[in-house]
SEROVO-268876 format. One record per atom (N, C-alpha, C): residue in one letter; atom name; x, y, z. Coordinates in nm, 3 decimals. Layout:
% SEROVO-268876
 rest atom       x       y       z
    A   CA       X       Y       Z
...
//
This chain:
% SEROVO-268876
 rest atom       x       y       z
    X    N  -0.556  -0.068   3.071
    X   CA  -0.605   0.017   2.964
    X    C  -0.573  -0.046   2.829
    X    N  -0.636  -0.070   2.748
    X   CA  -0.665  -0.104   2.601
    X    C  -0.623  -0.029   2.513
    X    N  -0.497  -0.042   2.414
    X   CA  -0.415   0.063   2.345
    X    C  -0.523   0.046   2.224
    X    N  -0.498   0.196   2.145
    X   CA  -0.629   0.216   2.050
    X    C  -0.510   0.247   1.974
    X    N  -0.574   0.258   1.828
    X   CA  -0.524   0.387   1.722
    X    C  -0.586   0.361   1.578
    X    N  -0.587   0.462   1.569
    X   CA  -0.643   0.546   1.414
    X    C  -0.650   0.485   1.295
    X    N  -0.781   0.416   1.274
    X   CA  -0.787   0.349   1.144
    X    C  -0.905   0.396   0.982
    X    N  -0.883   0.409   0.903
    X   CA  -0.978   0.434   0.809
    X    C  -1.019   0.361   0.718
    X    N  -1.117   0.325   0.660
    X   CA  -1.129   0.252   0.551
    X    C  -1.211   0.335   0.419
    X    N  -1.104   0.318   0.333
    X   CA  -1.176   0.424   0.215
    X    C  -1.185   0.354   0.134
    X    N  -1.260   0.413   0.036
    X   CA  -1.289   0.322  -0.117
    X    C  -1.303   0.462  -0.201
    X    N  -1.286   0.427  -0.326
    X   CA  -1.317   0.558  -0.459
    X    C  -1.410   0.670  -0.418
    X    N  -1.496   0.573  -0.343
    X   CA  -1.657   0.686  -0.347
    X    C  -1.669   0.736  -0.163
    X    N  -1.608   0.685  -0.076
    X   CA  -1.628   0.727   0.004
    X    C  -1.558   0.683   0.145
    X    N  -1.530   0.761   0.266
    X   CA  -1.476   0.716   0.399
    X    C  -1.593   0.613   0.451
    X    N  -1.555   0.458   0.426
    X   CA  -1.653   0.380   0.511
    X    C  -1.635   0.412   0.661
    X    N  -1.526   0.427   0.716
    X   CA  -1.462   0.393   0.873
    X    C  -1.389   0.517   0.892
    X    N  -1.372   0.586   1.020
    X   CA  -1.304   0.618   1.044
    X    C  -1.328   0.640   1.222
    X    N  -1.218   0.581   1.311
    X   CA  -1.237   0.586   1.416
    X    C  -1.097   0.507   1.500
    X    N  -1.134   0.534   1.632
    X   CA  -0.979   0.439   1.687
    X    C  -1.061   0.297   1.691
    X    N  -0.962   0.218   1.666
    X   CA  -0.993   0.086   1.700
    X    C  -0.880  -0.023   1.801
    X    N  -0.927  -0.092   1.811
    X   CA  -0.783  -0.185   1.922
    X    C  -0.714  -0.292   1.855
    X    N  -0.763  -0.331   1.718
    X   CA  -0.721  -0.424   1.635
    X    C  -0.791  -0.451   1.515
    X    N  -0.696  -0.507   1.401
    X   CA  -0.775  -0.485   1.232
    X    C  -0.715  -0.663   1.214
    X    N  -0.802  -0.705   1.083
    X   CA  -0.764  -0.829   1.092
    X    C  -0.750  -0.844   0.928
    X    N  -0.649  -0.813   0.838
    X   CA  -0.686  -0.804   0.694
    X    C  -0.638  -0.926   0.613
    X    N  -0.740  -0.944   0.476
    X   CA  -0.671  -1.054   0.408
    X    C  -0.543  -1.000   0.339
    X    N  -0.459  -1.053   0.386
    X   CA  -0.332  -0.990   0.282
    X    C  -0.297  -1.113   0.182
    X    N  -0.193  -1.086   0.063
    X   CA  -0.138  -1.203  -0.022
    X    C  -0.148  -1.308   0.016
    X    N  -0.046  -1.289   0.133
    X   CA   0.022  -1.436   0.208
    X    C  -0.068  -1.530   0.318
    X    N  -0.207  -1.410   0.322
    X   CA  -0.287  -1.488   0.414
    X    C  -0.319  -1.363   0.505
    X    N  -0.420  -1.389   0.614
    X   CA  -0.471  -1.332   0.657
    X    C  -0.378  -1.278   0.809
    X    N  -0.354  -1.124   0.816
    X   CA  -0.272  -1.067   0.934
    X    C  -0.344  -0.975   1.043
    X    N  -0.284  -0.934   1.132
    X   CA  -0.344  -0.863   1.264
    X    C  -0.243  -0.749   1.269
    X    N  -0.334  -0.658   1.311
    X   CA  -0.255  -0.517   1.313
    X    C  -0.285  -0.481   1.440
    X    N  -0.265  -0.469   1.533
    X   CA  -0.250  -0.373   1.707
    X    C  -0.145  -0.223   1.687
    X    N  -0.219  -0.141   1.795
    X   CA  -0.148  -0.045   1.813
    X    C   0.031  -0.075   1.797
    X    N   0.121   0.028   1.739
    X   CA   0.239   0.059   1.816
    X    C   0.296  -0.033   1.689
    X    N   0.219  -0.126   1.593
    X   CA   0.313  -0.156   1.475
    X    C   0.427  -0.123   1.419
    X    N   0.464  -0.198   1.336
    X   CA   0.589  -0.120   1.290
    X    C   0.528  -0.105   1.147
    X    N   0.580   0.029   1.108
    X   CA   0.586   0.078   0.953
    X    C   0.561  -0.023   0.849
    X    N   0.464  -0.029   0.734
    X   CA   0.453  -0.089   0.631
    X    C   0.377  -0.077   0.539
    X    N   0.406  -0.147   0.434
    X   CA   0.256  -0.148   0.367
    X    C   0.207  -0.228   0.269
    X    N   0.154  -0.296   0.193
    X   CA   0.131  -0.434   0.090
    X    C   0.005  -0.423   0.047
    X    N  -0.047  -0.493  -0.069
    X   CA  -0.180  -0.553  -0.114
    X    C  -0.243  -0.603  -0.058
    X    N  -0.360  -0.604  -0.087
    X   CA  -0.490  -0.676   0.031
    X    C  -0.558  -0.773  -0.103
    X    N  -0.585  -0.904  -0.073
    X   CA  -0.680  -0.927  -0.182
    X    C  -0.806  -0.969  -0.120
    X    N  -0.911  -0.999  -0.170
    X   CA  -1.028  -1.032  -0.164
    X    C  -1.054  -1.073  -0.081
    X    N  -1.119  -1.029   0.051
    X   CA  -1.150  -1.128   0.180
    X    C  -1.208  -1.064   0.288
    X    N  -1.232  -1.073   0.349
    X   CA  -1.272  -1.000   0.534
    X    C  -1.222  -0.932   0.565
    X    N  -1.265  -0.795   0.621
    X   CA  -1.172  -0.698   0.700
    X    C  -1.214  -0.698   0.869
    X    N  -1.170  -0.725   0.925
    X   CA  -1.228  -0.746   1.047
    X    C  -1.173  -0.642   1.148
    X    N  -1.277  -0.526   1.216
    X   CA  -1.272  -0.463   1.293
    X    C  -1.309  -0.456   1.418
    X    N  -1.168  -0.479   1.497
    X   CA  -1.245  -0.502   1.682
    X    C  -1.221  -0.378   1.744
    X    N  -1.318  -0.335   1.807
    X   CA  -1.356  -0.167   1.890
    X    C  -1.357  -0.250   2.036
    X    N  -1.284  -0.227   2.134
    X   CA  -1.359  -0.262   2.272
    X    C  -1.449  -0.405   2.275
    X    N  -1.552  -0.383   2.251
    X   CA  -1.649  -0.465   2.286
    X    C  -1.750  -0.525   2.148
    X    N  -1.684  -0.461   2.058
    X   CA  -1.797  -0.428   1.932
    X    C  -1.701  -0.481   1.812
    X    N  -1.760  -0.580   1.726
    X   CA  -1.684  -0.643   1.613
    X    C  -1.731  -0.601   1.490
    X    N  -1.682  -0.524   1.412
    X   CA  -1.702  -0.527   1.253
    X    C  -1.672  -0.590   1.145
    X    N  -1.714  -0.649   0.979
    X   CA  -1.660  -0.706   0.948
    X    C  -1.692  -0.673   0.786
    X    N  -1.614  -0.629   0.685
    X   CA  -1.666  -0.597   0.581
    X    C  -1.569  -0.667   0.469
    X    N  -1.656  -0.667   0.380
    X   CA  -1.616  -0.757   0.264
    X    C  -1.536  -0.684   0.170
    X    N  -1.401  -0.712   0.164
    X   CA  -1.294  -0.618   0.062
    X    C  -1.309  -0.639  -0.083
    X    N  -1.325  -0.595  -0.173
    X   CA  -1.252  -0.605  -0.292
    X    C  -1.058  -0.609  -0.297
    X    N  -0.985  -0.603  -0.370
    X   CA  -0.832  -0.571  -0.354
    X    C  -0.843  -0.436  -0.309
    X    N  -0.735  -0.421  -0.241
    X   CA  -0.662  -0.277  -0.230
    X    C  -0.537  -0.321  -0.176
    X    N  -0.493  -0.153  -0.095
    X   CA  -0.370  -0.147  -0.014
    X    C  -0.413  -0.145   0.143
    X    N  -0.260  -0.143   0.234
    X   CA  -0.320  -0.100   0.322
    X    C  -0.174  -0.026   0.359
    X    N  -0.173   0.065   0.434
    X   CA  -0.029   0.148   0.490
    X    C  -0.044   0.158   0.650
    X    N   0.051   0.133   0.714
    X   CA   0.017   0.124   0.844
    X    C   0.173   0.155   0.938
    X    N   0.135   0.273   1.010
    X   CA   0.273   0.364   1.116
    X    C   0.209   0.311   1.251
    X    N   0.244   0.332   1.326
    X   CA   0.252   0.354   1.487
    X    C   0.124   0.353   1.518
    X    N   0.082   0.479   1.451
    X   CA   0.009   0.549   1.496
    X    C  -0.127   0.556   1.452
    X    N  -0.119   0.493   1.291
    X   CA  -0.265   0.515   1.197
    X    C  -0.230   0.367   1.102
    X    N  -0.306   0.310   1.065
    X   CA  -0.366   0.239   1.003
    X    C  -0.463   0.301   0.906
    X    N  -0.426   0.264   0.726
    X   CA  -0.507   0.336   0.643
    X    C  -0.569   0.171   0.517
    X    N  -0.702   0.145   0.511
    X   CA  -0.690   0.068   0.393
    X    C  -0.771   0.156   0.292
    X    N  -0.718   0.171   0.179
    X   CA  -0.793   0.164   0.040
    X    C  -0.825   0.054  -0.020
    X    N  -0.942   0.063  -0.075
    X   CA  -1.002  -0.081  -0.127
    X    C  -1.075  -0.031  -0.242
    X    N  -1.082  -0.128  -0.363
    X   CA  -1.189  -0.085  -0.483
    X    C  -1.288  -0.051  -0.417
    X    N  -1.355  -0.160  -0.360
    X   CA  -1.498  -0.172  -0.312
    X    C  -1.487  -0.234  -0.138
    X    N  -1.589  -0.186  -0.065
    X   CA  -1.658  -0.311   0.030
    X    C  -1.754  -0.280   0.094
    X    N  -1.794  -0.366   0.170
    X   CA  -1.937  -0.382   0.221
    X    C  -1.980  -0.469   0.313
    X    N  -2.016  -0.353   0.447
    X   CA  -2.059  -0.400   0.543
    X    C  -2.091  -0.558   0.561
    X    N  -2.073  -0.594   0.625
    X   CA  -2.098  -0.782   0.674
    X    C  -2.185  -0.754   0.786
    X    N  -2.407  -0.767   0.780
    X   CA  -2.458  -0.789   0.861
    X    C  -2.500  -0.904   0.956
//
């Protein structure tokens, strides 16, 4: 079984995402990191880059402006100025 959990992606104007996912892939400061279920507590700046969302079988990928991201156990949250879908 494939551990999931609770991720959102918001911006000023609206909830782009919200759903379980099995893994997030964000640009952070220091370079680009991976988030899986069961993390430990945190949270930091995001700058400009790819957000990459893996569901099961199904890959997403949207283009960040800066933000944050906060991330428990259990939920995964990014705020971002802006972004936009990657077709």
């Amino acid at each position: 079984m494939e551990h999931s959990f609770h991720f959102e992606l918001l911006t000023p104007e609206e909830v782009l995402f919200r759903e379980s996912v099995q893994e997030i892939i964000a640009p952070g400061r220091e370079g680009y990191f991976g988030i899986e279920a069961g993390h430990l507590y945190f949270s930091t700046t995001l700058k400009k880059g790819v957000l990459t969302i893996k569901q099961k079988s199904q890959t997403k990928q949207y283009l960040l402006s800066k933000g944050i991201i906060q991330v428990t156990p259990q939920k995964v949250v990014v705020c971002a100025e802006s972004a936009v879908l990657q077709e």
